[in-house]
Every structure is written in C-alpha cells, then in structure tokens.
C-alpha angles and dihedrals in degrees: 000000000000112000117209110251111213089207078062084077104049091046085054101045091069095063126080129287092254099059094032093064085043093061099033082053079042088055106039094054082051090053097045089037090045081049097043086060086047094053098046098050091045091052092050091062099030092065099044088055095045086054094052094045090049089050094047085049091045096061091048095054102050100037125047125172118179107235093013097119090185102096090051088050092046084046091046097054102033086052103039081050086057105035084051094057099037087046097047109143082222098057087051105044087049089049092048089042090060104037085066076068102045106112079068083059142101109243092234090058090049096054084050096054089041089057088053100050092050096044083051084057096061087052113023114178094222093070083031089143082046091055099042084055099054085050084052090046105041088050096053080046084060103040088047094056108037091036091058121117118218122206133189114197080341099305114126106238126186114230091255093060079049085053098050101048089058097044089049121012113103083188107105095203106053080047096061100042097042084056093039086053088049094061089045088102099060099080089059090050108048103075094054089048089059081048097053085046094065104038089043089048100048096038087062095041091069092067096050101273115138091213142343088259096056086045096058091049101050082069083086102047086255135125115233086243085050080047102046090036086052092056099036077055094051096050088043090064099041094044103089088054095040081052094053086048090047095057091044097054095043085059107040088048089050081047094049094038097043089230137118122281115261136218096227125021112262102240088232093061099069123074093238122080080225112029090237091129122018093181083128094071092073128051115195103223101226091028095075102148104158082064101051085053098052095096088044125112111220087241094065083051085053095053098034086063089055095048087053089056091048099048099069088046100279112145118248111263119263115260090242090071094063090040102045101040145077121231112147139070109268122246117279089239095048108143077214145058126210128194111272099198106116111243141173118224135196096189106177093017076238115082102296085117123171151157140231122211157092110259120204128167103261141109099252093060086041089063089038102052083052088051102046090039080054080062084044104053093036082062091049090050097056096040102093136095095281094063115051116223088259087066097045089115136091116296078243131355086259092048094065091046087046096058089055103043080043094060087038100054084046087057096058100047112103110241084056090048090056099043083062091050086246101120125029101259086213098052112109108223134197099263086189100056093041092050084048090052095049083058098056090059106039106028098041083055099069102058079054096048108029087038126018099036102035091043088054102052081045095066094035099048105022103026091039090235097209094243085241081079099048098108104031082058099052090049099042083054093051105052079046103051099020102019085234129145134179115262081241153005103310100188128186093282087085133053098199092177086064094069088076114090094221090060094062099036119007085053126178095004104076079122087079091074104046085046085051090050087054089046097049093053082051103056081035089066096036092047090046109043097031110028101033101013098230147144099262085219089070112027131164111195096164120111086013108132088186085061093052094042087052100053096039087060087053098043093035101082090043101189100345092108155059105267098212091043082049085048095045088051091046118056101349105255149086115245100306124181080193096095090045086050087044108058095045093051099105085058094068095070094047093048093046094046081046090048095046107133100005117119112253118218102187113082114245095245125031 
C-alpha cells in the first residue's frame, strides 16, 4: 500500500496553481483509493472474527451446563481472536495515520475510520494481557449470573416464576422472600464487578479514555458530564408527574396490602425486581390481554410479531430466524440453563438474524416480541450496499431500543389490539386508567434509567466507588431518583445492582434506553399526527404501508449517518422529552384530584 509522504506537499507546493490543483486532485483520489483498500481488507477480516465471536456468544448463552468449562474456552478464544485484530497497534496507527487526512476523505470513509478507532479502544494490543483478562473476566461474570440457581424456601425458581410472584402475588411474604431470592446473585457477583471495573477502566485508558464510562458515551459524540446533564434534564421534566405517580402508588399498595403508608415504596411491593416499570399495578377492564392469550401457543406470539412487520411493507423473516434461534422456555427437565433475558442478535452483520428468549403467551411478551423483531428488522434495513458492514449498527445506541419500544408501544394500543381479535372493538375502556398504566411503564422508567442506573456506573466506572459502597450507593440512588428502599437492611455483603444483567455486561450505556424512551415518543408523535392522523393515545399502525415507508427511511442508513441530523429529517426536532410530556398530560389532573389530601414524600424539584 502507498503511504502518504508528508515532503510530497512541500515539492508540490513550488509549482503553479494549475498543476498544483492537478496533484493535490492526483493525491486525494490515491488516499481515498489507498483507505478504501484498507477498508476493504479490515472489514474482511472484521466480519469473520464478529461471526465467530457471536457464535461463540451464542452458544454460551443458550446452553449452560454447570461444570462444563467449554463454552468459556470457545468465548475466550473467539473473542481474544477478535479483540487482537480489532486492537492491532497497526490497525490503529494506520487509522490514526489517514484521519490526519480526513478532510481529503469521503464521509462515509471517515465514519468508518472513526468506528475503528473506537472498537480498538475497547481492545488495544498494547494492554493485549489486560484485555484477554477482562474476556476472561466478563465470561466467568456471565456464567456466574445466568448460571445461577435461584432457590425460595429450597425450592429451585426461574426468574420468570420470580417475575410472576411480584406482578401478581398480594402475599407479603412470598413477596419478600421471592425478591430477596432475586438479589441472591449479587453476592456472587460483586467481587468480579470490582474486577471488570478495573480491567474495563484501565483497557480504555490506553487509548486515551479517562474511564470506561466516559468511553461508552463518546459513541454519541457526548462528554460523560453532556451525557449526565442530558439525563438529569430528562428525569427533571418528567419528576412532578413521577411524583404524582410515587404518592398514588404508596397509597393504593397500603390499600392492597392492608398495611401502613410508607414513606418510600418497599422494594417488594412493587411487580419489578427493580422497580424499573410498575404497569402491573393497573388492569384495564376490557384490555385483558393476558386473557385473550391464554388458548395461544408461543409460537402464534412468535409469528403474530412478524405479520405485524409485514403488514406495513416489512419482508418475512428469513427461515433461518425460526431455525437458528431460541425462543422458548427450556424443558423442566433440560440438563442445561440459557440465559432468559430476551435479547436481539446480528450475527454475521449479514442475515444470520436470531433471538434470544423465553416466549410465553402473555401480554407482556406480546408487547416484547414486538419490541426485540423491531432490533431485527432495523438489522435487515440497514443491511443492504449503502451501509458497510462498520456502520451496521443504530444511528445511535437509543435509536436501536427506540425502535423497539416504538413498535411495542404501537402493540398494546387498542385499535391495534382490535384489529388482532384480541379486544372486543366495540368495548368501552377506561381511557383514564390505560393512559395511568402507560405511564407506569414508561414514565417510572425514566427516574430508574436516566438516574439510578446511569448514576451508578458514573460513580463505578468514572468516580472509582470503592466496591465496600456499592450497595449503600445503589440504594441511596434509588430512594433519590425512584423513592424506593429495601424492605431491610441490605449491608455490603450484597451488590444488589449487580442482579441486573446490564450491569455485568452491558456496562456504562443503561442511558440508551431512557434516550430511546424520549425518541419513541418522538417518532410516536411524528407517525401519529402526521402519517395516520390519529390521537396518539389510540393508535393502529398494522396494514399501514406509510408507517412502514416512514420507519424504513429512518432504519435504512444504519450508522451511516449523523443521529441528530437523522432526528432533525425525521420528525423536525432536536431530542425532545415534549411529545412524551405531552401525551401523558391528561394524566396529571386525574393523579392530583386522586392525591388530595395524601402526604407527598418527593420533593417537588430534584
């Protein structure tokens, strides 16, 4: 390959202006030419060794056998093979060596140079034993959690059993001891995340990151402080309605559980392990899906996701989805776990496309097979010849979980609904109480992402929390942001943030999904006002080929793009938490005339 010789300037510079623009024209189609090997080559190899590894990840994932050491080996060395190649010092030094030049450039050349600089920073070849330890490290962390087996009054549970107790359980007792038996794996789990701290921490510090934390967020162009300030901001326009939400459901559980109102909500009252979405607190008489699903097969849940996709001009899903995933709860008698956390997979960056869950027929993995085909389609839409490979990604980490919430939200509206045959079109619902129990999912989870969760990895990754405050912090964070405590003492022998997966290994970037919460409201408003004309409360997007033309301009460029100029073409705005406020608006009288006369606990400004 040509390298570019900086002398080559100054000769040229002497001759005339003619000539001069001739060789500097000359020079720039041999540098984009000279990166566009590069490129090419990089890529070649870049995808081979992404496959392996998601293979690798794949089979750890699905199949775990207690004592078999043979995924971790297979995970190791796939992902040492690609952290190697995607760290080489000489990758990076002729990365760095081009984008001097990059204003000579084609844009899409320099996004691609700027995405390997960043995925080099994750595995940089001069800390290369630092790297292979934090593999190491990461995969013990998985095995450790998913492989954990949780056990009430003896008895093994899956996390789903754990799940249903909470959501619908009026025992406190088996309440408490089914969360208390959640957080179980945290002890397990705190020593190694002190561990990943430190090996996340000083890997990116070789390539000039102050901390892990700061190096997730500058994916989106953003300081750690832009990025803190910009979810501080989210929760602090959401807060006088979260409070509103907070006091009504510290009355109505006292009610339900015959008990005293508390200040703070107990952690086991509410139907999430971590209070991150309370929706189960409210049925919509006339909206009873669970009901409507009881007679379906998972595998009709599967397959309704997928019609809905093709009715507003999506393609079917290749066979290899259905062949290569899994979907569905294991066997009771499985020598073997998986990981039940649902999950969406590009494995080749290319069409070998899967999922990862556990199906079951109810409403909330209606809602959720909606959500994780919303990941699959966006990696068919920009799979195509105008996004390399490198930029087959999100236009920004949010925009891939908005998508999904998007289609989600979309799934549980009633027209929708009754266009399925799932709800009676003629039933009259409490609009009221729908639009109350929306907001407990979408607006109590905001407090949780934007605050709880991102404050935490802050002050683990960028504050250096010594890992004997671990637990004081997360709770601490969590009366502030959720008014939420433990239903006791929860000391320094636990790490009960480390029950939750992200924390272990979707580290440092749990803001994604409180700015994709912002951005499907967004494209909510925008598809709904302006593309159906329709009340966004009550919305039908199936059989709509508009819908489907809309979201396929915005999937379609992947990466390949800048997200806020994306944002800007799209529905006309900058990030905005207005349409979100918006929409639950009607909600605030009806929450304040309910709370006359209770006692409120948040204060009425963060």
């Amino acid at each position: 390959m040509k390298k570019l010789i900086a002398l080559s300037i100054v000769l040229f510079s002497m001759v005339s202006c003619k000539e001069d623009t001739s060789k500097t024209s000359n020079n720039s189609a041999e540098l984009k030419a000279e990166v566009q090997a590069f490129l090419d080559d990089y890529t070649n190899t870049f995808v081979k060794l992404y496959y392996d590894s998601a293979l690798a990840e794949w089979d750890a994932n699905t199949r775990i056998v207690a004592g078999d050491t043979t995924n971790a080996y297979n995970v190791q060395k796939a992902n040492e093979a690609f952290a190697k190649f995607t760290g080489s010092t000489e990758n990076i030094e002729k990365t760095r060596k081009f984008l001097e030049n990059k204003d000579a450039l084609d844009i899409v050349q320099v996004r691609q140079l700027n995405t390997i600089l960043y995925a080099a920073a994750n595995n940089p070849e001069t800390v290369s034993d630092l790297v292979s330890e934090r593999i190491a490290a990461e995969n013990a962390q998985n095995e450790t959690l998913f492989g954990f087996d949780f056990k009430v009054d003896g008895k093994s549970v899956t996390t789903g059993d754990i799940d249903k107790v909470l959501r619908e359980s009026n025992d406190l007792n088996e309440r408490l001891a089914n969360w208390k038996t959640s957080k179980a794996v945290g002890k397990d789990l705190k020593d190694g995340l002190e561990n990943l701290r430190s090996l996340r921490n000083k890997t990116v510090q070789a390539l000039g990151y102050d901390d892990y934390f700061t190096y997730q967020v500058s994916d989106y162009g953003m300081s750690r402080q832009e990025m803190r300030d910009e979810m501080n901001k989210m929760v602090k326009e959401v807060w006088p309605l979260y409070r509103e939400l907070h006091t009504w459901a510290r009355y109505e559980l006292a009610k339900k559980f015959n008990a005293e109102v508390p200040q703070y909500l107990p952690a086991h009252w509410l139907p999430n392990r971590w209070g991150q979405d309370w929706s189960a607190l409210v049925n919509v008489e006339g909206l009873d899906i669970d009901a409507a699903l009881a007679d379906k097969e998972p595998e009709w849940i599967v397959k309704e996701g997928e019609n809905f996709y093709k009715s507003i001009g999506f393609d079917p899903l290749p066979a290899s989805f259905y062949e290569k995933s899994s979907m569905y709860p294991l066997p009771a008698d499985a020598p073997y776990k998986k990981n039940n956390h649902a999950s969406a997979w590009h494995m080749d960056l290319e069409n070998d496309l899967r999922c990862l869950m556990s199906v079951e027929a109810t409403a909330d993995y209606y809602e959720t097979i909606h959500h994780e085909l919303g990941h699959i389609y966006y990696y068919q839409a920009y799979t195509n010849p105008d996004v390399p490979p490198l930029l087959r990604g999100g236009a920004n980490r949010g925009y891939h979980e908005a998508i999904g919430s998007l289609l989600g939200l979309a799934a549980m509206q009633k027209p929708f609904l009754a266009e399925k045959g799932l709800v009676d079109a003629n039933v009259e619902i409490d609009e009221t109480q729908n639009l109350l129990k929306e907001a407990l999912n979408y607006v109590v989870f905001l407090p949780f992402s934007a605050g709880v969760m991102t404050e935490f990895e802050n002050a683990v990754y960028a504050e250096n929390l010594p890992k004997d405050e671990f637990n004081k912090k997360w709770w601490e964070l969590a009366q502030k942001y959720q008014g939420m405590v433990p239903p006791s003492e929860r000391g320094e022998e636990f790490c009960d943030a480390a029950s939750k997966t992200h924390i272990n290994n979707d580290a440092a970037q749990y803001y994604d999904y409180a700015v994709s919460y912002i951005l499907l409201f967004q494209f909510h408003d925008h598809i709904s006002k302006n593309i159906l004309k329709q009340d966004p409360h009550a919305t039908n997007y199936y059989g709509s080929k508009p819908v489907g033309d809309f979201l396929k301009e915005v999937l379609k460029s992947g990466a390949n793009n800048d997200w806020r100029e994306l944002l800007k073409e799209s529905v006309g705005s900058e990030m905005s938490a207005k349409p979100m406020l918006d929409y639950f608006a009607p909600l605030m009288d009806y929450l304040k005339e309910q709370n006359k006369g209770r006692t409120y606990t948040l204060p009425e400004s963060l």
